[in-house]
mmCIF file of the N, C-alpha and C atoms, coordinates in Angstrom:
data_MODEL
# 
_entry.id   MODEL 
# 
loop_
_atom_site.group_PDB 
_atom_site.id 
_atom_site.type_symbol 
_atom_site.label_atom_id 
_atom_site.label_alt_id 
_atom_site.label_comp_id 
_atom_site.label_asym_id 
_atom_site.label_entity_id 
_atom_site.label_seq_id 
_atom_site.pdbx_PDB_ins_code 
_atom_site.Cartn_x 
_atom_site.Cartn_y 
_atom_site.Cartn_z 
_atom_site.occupancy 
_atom_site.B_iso_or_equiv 
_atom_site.pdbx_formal_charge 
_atom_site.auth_seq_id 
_atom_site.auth_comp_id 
_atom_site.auth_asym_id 
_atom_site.auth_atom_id 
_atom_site.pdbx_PDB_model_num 
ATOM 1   N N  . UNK A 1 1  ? 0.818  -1.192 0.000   1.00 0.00 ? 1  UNK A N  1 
ATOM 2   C CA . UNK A 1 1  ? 0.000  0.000  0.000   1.00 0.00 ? 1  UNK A CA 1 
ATOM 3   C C  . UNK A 1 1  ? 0.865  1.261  0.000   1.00 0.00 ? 1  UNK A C  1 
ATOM 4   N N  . UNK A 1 2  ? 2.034  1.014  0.755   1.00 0.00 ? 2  UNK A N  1 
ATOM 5   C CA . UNK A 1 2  ? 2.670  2.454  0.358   1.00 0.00 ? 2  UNK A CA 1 
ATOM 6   C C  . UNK A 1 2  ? 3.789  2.509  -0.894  1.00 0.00 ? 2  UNK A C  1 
ATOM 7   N N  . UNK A 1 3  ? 3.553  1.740  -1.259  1.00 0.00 ? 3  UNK A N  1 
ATOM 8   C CA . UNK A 1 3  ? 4.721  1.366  -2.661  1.00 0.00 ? 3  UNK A CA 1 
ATOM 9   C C  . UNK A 1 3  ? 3.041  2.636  -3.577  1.00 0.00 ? 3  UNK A C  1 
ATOM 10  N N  . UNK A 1 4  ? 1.943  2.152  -3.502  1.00 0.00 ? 4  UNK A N  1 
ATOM 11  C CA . UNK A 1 4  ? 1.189  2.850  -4.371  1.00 0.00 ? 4  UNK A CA 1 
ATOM 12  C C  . UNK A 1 4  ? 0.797  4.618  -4.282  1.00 0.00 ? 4  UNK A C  1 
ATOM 13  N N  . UNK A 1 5  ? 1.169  4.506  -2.645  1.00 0.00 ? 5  UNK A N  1 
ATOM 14  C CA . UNK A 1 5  ? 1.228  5.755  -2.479  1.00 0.00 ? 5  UNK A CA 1 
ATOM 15  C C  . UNK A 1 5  ? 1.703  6.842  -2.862  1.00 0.00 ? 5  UNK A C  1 
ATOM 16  N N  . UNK A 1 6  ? 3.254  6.034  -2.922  1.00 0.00 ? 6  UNK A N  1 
ATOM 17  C CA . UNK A 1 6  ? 4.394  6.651  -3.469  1.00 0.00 ? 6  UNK A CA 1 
ATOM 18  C C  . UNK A 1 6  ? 4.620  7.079  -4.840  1.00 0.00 ? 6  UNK A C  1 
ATOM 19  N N  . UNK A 1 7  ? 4.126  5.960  -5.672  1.00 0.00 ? 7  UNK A N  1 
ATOM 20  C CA . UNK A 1 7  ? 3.722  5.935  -7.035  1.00 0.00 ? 7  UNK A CA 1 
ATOM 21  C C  . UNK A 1 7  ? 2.793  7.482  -6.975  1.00 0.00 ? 7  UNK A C  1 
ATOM 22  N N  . UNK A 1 8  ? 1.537  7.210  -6.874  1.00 0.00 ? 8  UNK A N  1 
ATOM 23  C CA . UNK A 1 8  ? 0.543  7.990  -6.896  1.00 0.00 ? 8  UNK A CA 1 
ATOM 24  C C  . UNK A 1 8  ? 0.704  9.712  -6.872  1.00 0.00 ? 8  UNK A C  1 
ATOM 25  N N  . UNK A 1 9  ? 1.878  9.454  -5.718  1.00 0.00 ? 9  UNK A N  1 
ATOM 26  C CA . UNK A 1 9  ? 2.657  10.863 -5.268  1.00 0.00 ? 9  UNK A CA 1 
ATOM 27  C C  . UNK A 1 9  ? 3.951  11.590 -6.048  1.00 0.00 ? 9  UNK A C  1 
ATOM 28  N N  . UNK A 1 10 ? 4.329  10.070 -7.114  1.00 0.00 ? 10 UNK A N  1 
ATOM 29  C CA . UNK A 1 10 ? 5.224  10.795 -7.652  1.00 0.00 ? 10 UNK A CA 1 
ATOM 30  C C  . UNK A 1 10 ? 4.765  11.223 -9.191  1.00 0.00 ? 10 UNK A C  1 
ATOM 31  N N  . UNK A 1 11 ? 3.490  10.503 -9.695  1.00 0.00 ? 11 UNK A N  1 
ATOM 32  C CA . UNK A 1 11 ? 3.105  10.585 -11.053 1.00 0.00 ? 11 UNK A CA 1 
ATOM 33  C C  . UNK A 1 11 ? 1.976  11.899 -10.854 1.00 0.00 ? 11 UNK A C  1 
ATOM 34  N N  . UNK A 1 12 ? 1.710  11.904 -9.522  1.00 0.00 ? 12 UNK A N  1 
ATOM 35  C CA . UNK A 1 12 ? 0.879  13.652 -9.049  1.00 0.00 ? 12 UNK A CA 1 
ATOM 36  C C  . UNK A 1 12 ? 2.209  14.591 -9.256  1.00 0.00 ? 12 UNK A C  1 
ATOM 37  N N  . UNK A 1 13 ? 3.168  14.504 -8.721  1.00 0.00 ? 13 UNK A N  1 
ATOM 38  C CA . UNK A 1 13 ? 4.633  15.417 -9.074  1.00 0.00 ? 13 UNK A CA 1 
ATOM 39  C C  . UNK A 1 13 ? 4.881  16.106 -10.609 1.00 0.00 ? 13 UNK A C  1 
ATOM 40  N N  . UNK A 1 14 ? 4.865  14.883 -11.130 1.00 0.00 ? 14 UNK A N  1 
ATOM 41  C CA . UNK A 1 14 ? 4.928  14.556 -12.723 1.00 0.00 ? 14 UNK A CA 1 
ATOM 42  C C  . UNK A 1 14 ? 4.101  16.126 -13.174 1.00 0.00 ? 14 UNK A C  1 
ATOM 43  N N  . UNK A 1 15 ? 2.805  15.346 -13.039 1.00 0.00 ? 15 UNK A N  1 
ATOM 44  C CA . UNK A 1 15 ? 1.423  16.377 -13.324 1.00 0.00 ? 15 UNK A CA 1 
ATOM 45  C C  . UNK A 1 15 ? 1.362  17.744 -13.000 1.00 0.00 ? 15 UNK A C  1 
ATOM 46  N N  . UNK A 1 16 ? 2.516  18.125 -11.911 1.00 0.00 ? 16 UNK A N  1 
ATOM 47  C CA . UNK A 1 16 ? 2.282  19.455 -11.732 1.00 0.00 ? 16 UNK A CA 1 
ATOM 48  C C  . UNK A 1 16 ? 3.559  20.456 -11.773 1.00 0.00 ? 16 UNK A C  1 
ATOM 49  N N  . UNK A 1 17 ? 4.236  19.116 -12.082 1.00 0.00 ? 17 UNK A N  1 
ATOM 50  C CA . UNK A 1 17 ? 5.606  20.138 -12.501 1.00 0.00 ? 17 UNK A CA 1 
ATOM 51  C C  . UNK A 1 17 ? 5.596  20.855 -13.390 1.00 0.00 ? 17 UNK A C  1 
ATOM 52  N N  . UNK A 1 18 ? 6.309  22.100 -13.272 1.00 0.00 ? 18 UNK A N  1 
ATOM 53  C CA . UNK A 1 18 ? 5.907  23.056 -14.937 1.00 0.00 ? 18 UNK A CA 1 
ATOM 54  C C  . UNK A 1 18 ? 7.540  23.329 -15.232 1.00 0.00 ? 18 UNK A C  1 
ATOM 55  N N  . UNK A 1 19 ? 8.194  22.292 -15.138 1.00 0.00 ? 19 UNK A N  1 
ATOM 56  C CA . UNK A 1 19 ? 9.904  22.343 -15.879 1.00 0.00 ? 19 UNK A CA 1 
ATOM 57  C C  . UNK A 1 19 ? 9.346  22.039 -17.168 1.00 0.00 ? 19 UNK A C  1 
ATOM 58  N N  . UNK A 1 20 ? 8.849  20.860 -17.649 1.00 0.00 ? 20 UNK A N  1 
ATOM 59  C CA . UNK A 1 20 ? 8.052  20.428 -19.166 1.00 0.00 ? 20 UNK A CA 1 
ATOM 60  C C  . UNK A 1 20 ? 7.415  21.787 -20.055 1.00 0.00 ? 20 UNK A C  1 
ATOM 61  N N  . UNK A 1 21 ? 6.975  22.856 -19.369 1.00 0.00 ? 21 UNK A N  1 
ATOM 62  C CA . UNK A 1 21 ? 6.312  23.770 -19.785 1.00 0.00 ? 21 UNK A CA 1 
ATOM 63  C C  . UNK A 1 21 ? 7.196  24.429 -20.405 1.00 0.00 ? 21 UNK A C  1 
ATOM 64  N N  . UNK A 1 22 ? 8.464  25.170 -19.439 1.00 0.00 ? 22 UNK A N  1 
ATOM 65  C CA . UNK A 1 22 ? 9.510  25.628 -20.023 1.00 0.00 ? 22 UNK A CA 1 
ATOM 66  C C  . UNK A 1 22 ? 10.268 25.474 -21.185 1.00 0.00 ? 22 UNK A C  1 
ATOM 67  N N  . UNK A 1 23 ? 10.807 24.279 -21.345 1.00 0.00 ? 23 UNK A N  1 
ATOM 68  C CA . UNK A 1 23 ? 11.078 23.367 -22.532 1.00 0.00 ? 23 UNK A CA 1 
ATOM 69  C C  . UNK A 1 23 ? 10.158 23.115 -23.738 1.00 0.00 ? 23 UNK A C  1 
ATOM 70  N N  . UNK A 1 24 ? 8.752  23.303 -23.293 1.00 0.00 ? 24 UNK A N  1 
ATOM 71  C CA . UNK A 1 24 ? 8.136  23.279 -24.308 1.00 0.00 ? 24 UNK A CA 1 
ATOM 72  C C  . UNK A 1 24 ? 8.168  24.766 -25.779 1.00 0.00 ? 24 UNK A C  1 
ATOM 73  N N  . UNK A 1 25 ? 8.154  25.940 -24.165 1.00 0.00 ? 25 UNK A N  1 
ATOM 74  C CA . UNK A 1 25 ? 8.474  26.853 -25.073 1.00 0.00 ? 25 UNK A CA 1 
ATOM 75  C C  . UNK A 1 25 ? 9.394  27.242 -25.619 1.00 0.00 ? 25 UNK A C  1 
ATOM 76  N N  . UNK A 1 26 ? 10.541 27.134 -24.687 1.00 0.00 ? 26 UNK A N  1 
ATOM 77  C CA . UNK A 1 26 ? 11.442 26.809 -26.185 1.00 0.00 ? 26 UNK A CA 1 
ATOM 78  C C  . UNK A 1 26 ? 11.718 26.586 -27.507 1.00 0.00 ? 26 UNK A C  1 
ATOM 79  N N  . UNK A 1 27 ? 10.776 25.245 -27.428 1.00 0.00 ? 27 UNK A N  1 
ATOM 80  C CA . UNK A 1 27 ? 10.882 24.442 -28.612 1.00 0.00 ? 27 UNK A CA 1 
ATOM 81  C C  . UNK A 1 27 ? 9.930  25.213 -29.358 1.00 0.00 ? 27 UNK A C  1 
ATOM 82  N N  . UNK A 1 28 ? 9.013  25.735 -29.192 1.00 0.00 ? 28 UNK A N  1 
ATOM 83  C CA . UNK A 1 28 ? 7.817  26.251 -30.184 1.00 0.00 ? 28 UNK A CA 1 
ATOM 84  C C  . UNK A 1 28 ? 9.374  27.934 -30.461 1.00 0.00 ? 28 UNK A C  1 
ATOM 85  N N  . UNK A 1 29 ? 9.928  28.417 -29.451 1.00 0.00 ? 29 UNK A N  1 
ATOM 86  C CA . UNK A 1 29 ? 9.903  29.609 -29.952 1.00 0.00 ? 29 UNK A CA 1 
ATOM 87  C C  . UNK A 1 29 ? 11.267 29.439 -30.564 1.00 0.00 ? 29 UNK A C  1 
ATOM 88  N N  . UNK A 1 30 ? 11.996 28.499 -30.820 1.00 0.00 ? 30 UNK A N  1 
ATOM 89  C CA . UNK A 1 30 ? 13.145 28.146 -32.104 1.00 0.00 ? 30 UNK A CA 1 
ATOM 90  C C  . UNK A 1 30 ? 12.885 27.587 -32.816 1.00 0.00 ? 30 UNK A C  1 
ATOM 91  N N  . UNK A 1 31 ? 11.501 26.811 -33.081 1.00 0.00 ? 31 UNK A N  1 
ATOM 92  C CA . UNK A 1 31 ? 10.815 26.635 -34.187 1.00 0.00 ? 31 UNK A CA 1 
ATOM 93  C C  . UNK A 1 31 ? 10.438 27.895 -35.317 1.00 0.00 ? 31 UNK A C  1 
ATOM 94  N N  . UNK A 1 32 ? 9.941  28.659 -34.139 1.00 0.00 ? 32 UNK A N  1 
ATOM 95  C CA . UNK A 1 32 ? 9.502  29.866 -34.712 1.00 0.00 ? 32 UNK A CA 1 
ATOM 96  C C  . UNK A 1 32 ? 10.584 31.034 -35.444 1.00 0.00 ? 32 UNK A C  1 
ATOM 97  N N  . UNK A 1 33 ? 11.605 30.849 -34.524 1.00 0.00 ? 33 UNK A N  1 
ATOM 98  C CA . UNK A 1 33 ? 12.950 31.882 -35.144 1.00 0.00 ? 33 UNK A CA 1 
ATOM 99  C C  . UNK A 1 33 ? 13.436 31.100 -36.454 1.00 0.00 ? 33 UNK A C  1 
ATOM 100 N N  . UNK A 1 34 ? 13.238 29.446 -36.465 1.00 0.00 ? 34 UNK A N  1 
ATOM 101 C CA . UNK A 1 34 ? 13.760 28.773 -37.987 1.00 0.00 ? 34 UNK A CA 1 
ATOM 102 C C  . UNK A 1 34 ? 12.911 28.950 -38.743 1.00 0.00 ? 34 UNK A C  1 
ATOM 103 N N  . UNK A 1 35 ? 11.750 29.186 -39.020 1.00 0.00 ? 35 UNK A N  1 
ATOM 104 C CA . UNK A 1 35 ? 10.999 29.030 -40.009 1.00 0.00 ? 35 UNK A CA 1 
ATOM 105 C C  . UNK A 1 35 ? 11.078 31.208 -40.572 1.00 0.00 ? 35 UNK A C  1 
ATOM 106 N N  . UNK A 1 36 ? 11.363 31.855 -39.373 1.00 0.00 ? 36 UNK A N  1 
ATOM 107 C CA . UNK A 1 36 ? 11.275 33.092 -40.156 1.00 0.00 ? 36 UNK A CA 1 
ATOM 108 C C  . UNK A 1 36 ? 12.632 33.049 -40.981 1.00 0.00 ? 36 UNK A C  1 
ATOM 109 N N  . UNK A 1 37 ? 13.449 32.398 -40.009 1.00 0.00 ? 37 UNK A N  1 
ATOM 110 C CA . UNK A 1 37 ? 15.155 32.614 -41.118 1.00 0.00 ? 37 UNK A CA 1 
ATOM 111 C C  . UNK A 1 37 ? 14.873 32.068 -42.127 1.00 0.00 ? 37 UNK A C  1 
ATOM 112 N N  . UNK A 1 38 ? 14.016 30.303 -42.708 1.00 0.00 ? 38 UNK A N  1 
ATOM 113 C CA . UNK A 1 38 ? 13.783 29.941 -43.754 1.00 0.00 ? 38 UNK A CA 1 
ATOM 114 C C  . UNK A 1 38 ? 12.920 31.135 -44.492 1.00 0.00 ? 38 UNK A C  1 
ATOM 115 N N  . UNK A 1 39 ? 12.148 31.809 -44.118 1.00 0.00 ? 39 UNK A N  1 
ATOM 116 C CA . UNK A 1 39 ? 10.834 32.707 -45.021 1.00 0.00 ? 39 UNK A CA 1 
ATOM 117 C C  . UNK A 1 39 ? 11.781 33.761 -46.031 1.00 0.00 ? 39 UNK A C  1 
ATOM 118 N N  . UNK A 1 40 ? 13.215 34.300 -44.419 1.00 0.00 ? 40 UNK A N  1 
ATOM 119 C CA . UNK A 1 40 ? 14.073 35.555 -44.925 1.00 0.00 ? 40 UNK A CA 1 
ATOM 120 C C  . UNK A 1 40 ? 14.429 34.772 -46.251 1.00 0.00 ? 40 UNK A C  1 
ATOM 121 N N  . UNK A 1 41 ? 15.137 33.041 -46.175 1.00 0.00 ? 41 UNK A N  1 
ATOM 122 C CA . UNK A 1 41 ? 15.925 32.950 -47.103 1.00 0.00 ? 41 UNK A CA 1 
ATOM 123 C C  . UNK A 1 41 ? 15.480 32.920 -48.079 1.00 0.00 ? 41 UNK A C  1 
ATOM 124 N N  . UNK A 1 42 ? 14.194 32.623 -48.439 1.00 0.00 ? 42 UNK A N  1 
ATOM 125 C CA . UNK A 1 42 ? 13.408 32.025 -49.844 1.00 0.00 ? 42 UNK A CA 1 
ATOM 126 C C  . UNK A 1 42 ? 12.816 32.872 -50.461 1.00 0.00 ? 42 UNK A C  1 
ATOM 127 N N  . UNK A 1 43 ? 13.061 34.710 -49.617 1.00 0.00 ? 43 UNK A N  1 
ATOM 128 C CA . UNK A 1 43 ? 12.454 36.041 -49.989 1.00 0.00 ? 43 UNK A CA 1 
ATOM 129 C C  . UNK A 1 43 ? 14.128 36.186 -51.043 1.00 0.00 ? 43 UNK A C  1 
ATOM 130 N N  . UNK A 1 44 ? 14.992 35.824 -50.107 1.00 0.00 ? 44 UNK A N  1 
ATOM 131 C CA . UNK A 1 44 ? 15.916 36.216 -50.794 1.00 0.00 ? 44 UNK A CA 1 
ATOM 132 C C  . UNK A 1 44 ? 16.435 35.673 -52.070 1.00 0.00 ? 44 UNK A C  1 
ATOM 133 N N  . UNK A 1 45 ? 16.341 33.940 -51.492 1.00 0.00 ? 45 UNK A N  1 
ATOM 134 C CA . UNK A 1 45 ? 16.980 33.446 -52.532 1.00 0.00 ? 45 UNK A CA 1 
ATOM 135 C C  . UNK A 1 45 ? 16.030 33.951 -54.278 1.00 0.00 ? 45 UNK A C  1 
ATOM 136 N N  . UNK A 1 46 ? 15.312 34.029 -53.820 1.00 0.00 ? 46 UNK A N  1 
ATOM 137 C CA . UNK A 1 46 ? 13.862 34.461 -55.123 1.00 0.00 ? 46 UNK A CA 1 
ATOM 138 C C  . UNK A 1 46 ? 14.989 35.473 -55.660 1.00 0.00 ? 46 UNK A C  1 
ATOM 139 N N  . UNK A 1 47 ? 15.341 36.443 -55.121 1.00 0.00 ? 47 UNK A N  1 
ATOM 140 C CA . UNK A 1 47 ? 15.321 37.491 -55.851 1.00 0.00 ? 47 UNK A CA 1 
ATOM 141 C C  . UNK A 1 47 ? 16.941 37.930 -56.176 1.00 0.00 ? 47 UNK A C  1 
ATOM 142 N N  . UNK A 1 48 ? 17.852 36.995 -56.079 1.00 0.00 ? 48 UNK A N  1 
ATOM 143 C CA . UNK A 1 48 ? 18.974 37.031 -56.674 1.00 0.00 ? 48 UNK A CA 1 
ATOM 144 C C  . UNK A 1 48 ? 19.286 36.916 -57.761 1.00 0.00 ? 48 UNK A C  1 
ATOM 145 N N  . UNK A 1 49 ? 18.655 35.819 -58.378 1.00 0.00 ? 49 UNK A N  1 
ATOM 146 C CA . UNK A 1 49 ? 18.909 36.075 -60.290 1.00 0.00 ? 49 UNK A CA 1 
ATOM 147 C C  . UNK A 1 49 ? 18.475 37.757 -60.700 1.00 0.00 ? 49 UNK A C  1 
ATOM 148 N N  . UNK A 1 50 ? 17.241 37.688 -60.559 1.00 0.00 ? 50 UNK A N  1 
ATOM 149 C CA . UNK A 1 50 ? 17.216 39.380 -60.971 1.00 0.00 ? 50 UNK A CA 1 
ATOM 150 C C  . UNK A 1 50 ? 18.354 40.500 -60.636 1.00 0.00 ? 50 UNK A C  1 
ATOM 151 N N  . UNK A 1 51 ? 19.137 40.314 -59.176 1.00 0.00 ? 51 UNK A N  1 
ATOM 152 C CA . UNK A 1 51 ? 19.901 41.752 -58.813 1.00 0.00 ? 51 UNK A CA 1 
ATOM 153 C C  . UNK A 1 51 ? 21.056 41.050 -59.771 1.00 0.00 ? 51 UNK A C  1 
ATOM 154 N N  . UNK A 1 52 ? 21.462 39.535 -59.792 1.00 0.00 ? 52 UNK A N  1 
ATOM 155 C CA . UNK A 1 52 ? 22.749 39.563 -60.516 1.00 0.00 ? 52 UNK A CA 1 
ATOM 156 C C  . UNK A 1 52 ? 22.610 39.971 -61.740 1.00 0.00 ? 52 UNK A C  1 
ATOM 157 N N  . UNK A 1 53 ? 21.783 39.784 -62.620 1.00 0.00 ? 53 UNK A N  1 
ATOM 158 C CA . UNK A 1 53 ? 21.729 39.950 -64.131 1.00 0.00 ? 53 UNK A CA 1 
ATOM 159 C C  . UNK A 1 53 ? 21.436 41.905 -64.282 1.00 0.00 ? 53 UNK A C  1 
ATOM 160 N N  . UNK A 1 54 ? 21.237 42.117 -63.201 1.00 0.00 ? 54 UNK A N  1 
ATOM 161 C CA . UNK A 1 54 ? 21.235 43.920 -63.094 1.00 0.00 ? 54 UNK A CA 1 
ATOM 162 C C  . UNK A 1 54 ? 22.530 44.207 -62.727 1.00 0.00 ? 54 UNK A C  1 
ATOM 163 N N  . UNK A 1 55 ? 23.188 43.294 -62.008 1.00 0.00 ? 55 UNK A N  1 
ATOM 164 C CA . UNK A 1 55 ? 24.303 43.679 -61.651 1.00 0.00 ? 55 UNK A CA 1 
ATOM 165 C C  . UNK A 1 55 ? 25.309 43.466 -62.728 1.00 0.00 ? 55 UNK A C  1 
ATOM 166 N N  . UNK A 1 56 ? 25.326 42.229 -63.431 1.00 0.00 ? 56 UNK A N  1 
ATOM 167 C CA . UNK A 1 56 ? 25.689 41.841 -65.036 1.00 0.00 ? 56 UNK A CA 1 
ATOM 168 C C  . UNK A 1 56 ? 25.777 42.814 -65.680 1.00 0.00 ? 56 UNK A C  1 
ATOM 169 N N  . UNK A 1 57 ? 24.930 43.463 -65.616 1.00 0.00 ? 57 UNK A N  1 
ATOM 170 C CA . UNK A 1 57 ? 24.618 44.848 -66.812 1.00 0.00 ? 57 UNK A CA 1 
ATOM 171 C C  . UNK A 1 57 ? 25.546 45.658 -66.742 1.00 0.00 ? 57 UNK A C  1 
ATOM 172 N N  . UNK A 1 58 ? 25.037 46.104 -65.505 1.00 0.00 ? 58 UNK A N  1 
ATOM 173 C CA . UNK A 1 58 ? 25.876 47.265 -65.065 1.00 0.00 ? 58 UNK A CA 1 
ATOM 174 C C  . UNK A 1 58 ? 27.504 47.284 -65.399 1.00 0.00 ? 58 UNK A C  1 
ATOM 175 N N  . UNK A 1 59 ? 27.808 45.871 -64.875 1.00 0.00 ? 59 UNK A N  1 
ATOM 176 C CA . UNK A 1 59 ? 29.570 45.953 -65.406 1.00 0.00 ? 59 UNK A CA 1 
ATOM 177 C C  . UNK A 1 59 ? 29.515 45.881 -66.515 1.00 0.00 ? 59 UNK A C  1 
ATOM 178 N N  . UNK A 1 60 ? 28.857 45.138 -67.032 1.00 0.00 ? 60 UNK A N  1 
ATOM 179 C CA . UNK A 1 60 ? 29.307 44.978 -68.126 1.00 0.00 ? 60 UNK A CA 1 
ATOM 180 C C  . UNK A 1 60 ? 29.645 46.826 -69.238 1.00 0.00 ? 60 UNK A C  1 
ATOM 181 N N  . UNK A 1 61 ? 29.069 47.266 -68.904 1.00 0.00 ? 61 UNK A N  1 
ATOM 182 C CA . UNK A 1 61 ? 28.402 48.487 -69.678 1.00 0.00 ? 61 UNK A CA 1 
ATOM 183 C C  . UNK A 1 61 ? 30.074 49.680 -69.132 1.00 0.00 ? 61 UNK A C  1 
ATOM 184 N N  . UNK A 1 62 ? 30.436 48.868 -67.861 1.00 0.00 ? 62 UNK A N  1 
ATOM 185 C CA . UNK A 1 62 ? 31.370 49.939 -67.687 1.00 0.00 ? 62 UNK A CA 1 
ATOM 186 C C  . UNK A 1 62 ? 32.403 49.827 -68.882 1.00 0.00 ? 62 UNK A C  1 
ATOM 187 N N  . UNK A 1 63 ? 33.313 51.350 -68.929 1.00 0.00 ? 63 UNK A N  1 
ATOM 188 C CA . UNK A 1 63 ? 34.663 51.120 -69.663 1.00 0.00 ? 63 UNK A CA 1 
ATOM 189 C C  . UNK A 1 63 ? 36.177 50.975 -68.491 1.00 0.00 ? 63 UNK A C  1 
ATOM 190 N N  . UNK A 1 64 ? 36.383 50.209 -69.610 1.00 0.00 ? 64 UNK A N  1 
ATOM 191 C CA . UNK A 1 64 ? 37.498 49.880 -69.122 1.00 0.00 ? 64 UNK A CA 1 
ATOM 192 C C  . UNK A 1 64 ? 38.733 50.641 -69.327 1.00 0.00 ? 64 UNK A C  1 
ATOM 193 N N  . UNK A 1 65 ? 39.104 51.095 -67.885 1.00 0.00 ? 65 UNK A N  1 
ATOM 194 C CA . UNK A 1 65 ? 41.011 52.127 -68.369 1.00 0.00 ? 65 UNK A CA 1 
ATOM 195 C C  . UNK A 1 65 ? 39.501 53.592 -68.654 1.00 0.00 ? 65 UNK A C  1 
ATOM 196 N N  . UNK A 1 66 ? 40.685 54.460 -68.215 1.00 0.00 ? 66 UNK A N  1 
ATOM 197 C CA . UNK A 1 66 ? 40.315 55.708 -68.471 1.00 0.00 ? 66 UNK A CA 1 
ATOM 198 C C  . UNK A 1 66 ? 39.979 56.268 -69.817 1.00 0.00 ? 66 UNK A C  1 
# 
C-alpha cells in the first residue's frame, strides 16, 4: 500500500511540474525563429537572379582604363 502511495505521489509530481512547460516553449519559440530565417531565405533566394543579371549589366556596360 505504500509502494502505491508513493507511485501515486510521484506521477501527481509529474502532473504538476511546470519544468516540461519551459522546454516546451522553447521548442515552439526556435521553431519559430527557424521558419522566419527559412521565409528571410526564400524572400531572398527568389530574388537574386534578378539583382545579378542587373548587376551583369551594369559591369558589363562599364569602360574599361580611363
Amino acid at each position: 500500500m505504500k509502494q502505491l502511495k508513493n507511485i501515486s505521489a510521484r506521477v501527481f509530481g509529474l502532473i504538476t511540474d511546470e519544468d516540461g512547460a519551459v522546454t516546451v516553449d522553447w521548442i515552439v519559440l526556435t521553431a519559430a525563429i527557424v521558419m522566419l530565417g527559412m521565409a528571410s531565405m526564400f524572400i531572398v533566394a527568389g530574388n537574386i537572379p534578378g539583382l545579378s543579371s542587373k548587376v551583369s549589366s551594369v559591369v558589363a556596360n562599364q569602360p574599361i582604363g580611363s
